[in-house]
C-alpha positions, -999 to 999 in steps of 0.1 A, spaced: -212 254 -693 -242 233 -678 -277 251 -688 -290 281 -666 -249 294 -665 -253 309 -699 -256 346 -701 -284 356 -722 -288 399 -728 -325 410 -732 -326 448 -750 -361 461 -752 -371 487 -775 -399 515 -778 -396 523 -819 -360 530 -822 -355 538 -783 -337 513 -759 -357 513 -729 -337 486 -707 -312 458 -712 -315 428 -690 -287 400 -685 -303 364 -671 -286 332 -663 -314 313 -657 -321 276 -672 -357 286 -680 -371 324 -685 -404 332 -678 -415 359 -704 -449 378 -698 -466 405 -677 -472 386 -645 -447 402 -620 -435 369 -613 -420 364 -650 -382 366 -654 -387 391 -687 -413 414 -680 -430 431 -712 -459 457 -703 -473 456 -738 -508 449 -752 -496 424 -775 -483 406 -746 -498 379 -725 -494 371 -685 -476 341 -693 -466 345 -728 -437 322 -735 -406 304 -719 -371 304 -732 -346 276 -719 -315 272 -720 -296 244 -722 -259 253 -731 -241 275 -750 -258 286 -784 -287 260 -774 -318 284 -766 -352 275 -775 -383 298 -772 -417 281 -762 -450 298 -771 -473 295 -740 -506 297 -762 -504 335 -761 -531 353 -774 -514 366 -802 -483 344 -806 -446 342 -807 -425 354 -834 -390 342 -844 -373 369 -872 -410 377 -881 -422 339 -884 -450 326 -859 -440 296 -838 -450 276 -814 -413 260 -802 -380 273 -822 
């Protein structure tokens, strides 16, 4: 599969509560709370443009901290590109 044809499934939680699931095949994912990004989060913690995820093939996804104000966590470690 060439990048951007890979199904990636976004569930966001409230607590314990699902509150939507999202499915994107997109090569790169905007993630903020501009209304243009991809993923849209309506959180404090989150920035306009907080990060970008690409995809590049199957089981190749990398995450891209956009110098957010309060950073990008992968399993509860801080990065700036995993």
């Amino acid at each position: 599969m060439a990048g951007g044809k890979v199904p990636l499934t976004f569930r966001l939680f409230k607590g314990e509560e699902l509150i939507r699931e999202e499915k994107l095949t997109l090569p790169v994912i905007k993630v903020g709370k501009l209304s243009s990004s991809h993923l849209r989060l309506d959180d404090k913690n989150v920035s306009r443009m907080h990060a970008l995820i690409e995809v590049t093939g199957p089981g190749d996804v990398s995450i891209i901290d956009l110098s957010s104000t309060t950073g990008t966590f992968v399993n509860g470690q801080k990065v700036n590109k995993a």
